[in-house]
C-alpha positions in Angstrom: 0.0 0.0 0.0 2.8 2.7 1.2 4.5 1.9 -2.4 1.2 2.4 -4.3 1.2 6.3 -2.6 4.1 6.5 -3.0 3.8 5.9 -6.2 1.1 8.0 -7.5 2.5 11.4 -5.3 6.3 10.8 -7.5 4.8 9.7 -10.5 1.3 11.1 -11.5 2.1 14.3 -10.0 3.8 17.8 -10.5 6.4 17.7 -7.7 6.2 21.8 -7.4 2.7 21.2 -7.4 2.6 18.9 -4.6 4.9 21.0 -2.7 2.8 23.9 -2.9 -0.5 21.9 -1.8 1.6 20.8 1.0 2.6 24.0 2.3 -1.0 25.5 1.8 -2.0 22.9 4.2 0.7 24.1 6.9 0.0 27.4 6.5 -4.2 26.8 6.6 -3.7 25.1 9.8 -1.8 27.3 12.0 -4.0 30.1 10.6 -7.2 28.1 11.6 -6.1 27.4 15.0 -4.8 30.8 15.9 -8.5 31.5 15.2 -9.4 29.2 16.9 -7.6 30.2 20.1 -8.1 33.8 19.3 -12.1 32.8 19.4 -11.7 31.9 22.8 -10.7 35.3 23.8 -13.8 36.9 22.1 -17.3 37.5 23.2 -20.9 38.2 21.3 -20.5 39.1 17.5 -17.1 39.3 17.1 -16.8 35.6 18.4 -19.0 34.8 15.7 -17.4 37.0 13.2 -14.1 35.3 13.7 -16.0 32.1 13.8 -17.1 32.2 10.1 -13.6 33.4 8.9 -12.2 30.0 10.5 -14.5 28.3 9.0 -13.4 29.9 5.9 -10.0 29.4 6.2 -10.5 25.6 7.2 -12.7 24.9 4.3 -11.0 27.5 1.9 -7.4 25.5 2.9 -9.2 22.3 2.3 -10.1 23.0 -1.4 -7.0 25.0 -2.4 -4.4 22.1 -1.2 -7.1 19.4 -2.8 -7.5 21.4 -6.3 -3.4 22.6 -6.3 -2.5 19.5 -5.9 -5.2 17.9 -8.6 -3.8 20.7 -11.0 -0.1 18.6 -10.8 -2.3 15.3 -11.6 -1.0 13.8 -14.9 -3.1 10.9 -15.8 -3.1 9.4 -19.2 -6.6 10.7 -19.9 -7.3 14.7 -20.8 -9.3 15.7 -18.0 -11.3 19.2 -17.1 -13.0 19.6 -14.4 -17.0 20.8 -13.4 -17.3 24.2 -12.4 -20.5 23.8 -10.5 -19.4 20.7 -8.5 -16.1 22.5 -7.7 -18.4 25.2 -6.0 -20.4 23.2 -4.2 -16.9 21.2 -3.1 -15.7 24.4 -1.4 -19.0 25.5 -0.1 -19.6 21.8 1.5 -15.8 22.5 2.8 -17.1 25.9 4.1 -20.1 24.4 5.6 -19.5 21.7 7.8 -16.1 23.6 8.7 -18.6 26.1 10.3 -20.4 23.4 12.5 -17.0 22.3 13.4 -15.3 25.5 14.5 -17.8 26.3 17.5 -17.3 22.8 19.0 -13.3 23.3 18.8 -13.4 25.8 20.8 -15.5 24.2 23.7 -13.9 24.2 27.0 -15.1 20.1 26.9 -12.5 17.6 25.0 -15.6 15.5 24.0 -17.4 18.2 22.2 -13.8 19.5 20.7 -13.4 15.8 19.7 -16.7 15.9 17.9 -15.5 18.7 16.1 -12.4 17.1 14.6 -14.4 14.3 14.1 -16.7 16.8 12.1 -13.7 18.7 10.1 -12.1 15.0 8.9 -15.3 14.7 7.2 -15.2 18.2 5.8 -11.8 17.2 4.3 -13.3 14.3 3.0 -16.3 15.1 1.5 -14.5 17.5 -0.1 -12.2 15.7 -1.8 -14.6 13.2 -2.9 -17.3 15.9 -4.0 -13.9 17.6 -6.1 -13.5 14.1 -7.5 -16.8 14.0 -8.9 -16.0 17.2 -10.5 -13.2 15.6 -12.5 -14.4 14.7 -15.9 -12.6 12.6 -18.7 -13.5 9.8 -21.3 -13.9 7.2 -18.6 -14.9 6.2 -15.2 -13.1 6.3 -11.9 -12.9 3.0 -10.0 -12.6 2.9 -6.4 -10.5 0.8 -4.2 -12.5 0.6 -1.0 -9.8 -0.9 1.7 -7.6 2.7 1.1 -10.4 5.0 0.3 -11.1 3.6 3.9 -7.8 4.0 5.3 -7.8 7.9 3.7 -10.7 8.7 5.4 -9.6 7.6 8.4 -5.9 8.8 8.6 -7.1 11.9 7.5 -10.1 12.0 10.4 -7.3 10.6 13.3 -4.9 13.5 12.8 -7.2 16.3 12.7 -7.9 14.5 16.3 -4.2 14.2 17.1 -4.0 17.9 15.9 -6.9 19.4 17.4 -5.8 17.9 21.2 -2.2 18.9 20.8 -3.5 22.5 20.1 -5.5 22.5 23.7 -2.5 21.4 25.4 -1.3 24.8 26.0 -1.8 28.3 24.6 1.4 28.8 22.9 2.7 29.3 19.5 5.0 26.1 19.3 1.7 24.1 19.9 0.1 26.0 17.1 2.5 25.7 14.6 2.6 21.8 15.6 -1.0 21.4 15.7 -1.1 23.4 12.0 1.7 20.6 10.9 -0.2 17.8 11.8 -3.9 19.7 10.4 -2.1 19.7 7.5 -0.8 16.5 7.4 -4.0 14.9 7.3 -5.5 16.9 4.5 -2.6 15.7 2.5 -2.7 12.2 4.1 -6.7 12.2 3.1 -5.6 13.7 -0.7 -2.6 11.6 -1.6 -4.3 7.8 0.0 -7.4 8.7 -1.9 -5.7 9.7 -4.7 -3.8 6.3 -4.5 -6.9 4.4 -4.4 -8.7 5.4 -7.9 -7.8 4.4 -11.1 -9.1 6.0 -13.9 -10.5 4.0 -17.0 -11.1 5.7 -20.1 -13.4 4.3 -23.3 -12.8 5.8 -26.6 -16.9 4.8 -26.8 -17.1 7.9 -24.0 -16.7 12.1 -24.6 -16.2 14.4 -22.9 -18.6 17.0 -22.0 -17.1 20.8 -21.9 -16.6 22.1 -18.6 -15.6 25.7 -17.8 -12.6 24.7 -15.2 -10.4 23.6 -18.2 -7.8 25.8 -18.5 -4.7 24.9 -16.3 -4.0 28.8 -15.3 -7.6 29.6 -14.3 -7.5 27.0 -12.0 -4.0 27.7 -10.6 -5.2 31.3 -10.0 -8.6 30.3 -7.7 -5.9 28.0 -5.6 -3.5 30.8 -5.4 -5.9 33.7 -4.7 -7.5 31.5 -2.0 -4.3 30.7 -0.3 -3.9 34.7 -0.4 -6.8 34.6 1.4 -5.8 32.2 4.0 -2.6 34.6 4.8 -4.1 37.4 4.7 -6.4 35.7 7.5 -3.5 35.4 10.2 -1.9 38.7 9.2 -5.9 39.7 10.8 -5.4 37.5 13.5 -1.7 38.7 14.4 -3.3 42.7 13.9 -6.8 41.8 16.2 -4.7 40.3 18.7 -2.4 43.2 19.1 -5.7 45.4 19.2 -7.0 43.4 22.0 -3.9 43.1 24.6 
């Protein structure tokens, strides 16, 4: 199994690419858990504020590392990709990221357990929902035994890195907790990825989706990881506004 990852991140992908997707995962969790811990800290409507921009920055970091990364996919077929499932991929990112955030920052480990629990599944019905959007002369066939192990690898770190974050209130346990956040979108993306083979039939076309071009899509990643920094730089300023 570890060579068949393996694998398919060296060989059916953009190395720069994957690099990149790795580092917007880093950078999307530390961002979402200084949010998170800056949250804490906040009362009334600007607890709720900052709520929805974590939830933004969770499900935004989600979809940029899946979609970067997807963008350094080279399989045999041409591909495109749907531009109305690749909205609703971010907004179902967006969305259960948002009934995530307010049980992250609970005061109870249960409830902040649920709530990892909650944002695995954002990072993996997001990458499943993104997969639909992919469209080619073919079919996509499933391995279930790693789209199993995906889902949960990617659903035990974002435990691991949501109870390393409450340890204690301090930066190295952010940027560790953001580490291993990231890891397990990239864990989810790269096992999944692993796990489907795409068949194509010259009997099959392809219908013309508006997500084609290579640089349109590179340019919604990068503006959205723009997005994600521009988040902590708020965080670092609001913080600063508040002591």
């Amino acid at each position: 199994m570890f060579i068949r990852v393996l694998d398919c991140v060296t060989t059916d992908h953009n190395p720069v690419l994957v690099l990149l997707a790795v580092a917007v995962a880093f950078v999307s969790g530390f961002t979402l858990f200084s949010i998170v811990d800056h949250i804490r800290a906040r009362e009334g409507r600007a607890r709720e504020l900052w709520t929805l921009v974590a939830a933004f920055v969770a499900g935004a970091g989600i979809w940029s590392t899946h979609f970067i990364a997807m963008l350094g996919f080279h399989p045999a077929a041409a591909v495109s990709y749907n531009a109305g499932l690749t909205a609703i991929s971010a907004l179902l990112a967006i969305g259960f990221a948002a009934i995530a955030i307010p049980l992250l920052v609970s005061g109870e480990r249960l409830a902040a357990c649920g709530g990892s629990l909650v944002l695995g599944a954002a990072i993996g019905v997001m990458h499943f929902t993104g997969m639909r959007a992919l469209t080619f002369a073919g079919q996509i066939e499933w391995d279930g035994l790693l789209v199993a192990i995906s889902l949960g690898a990617g659903s035990a770190l974002v435990v691991a890195s949501t109870l390393l974050e409450r340890r204690r209130p301090l930066l190295r346990y952010r940027l560790a907790a953001g580490a291993v956040f990231g890891s397990a979108i990239c864990s989810l993306h790269f096992i999944a990825m692993s796990a489907a083979l795409l068949r194509t039939s010259p009997a099959l076309s392809v219908a013309t989706g508006s997500l084609s071009e290579f640089y349109l899509g590179l340019c919604v990643a990068l503006t959205t990881t723009l997005i994600v920094i521009f988040s902590l730089v708020t965080v670092m300023f609001d913080q600063r506004a508040h002591n």
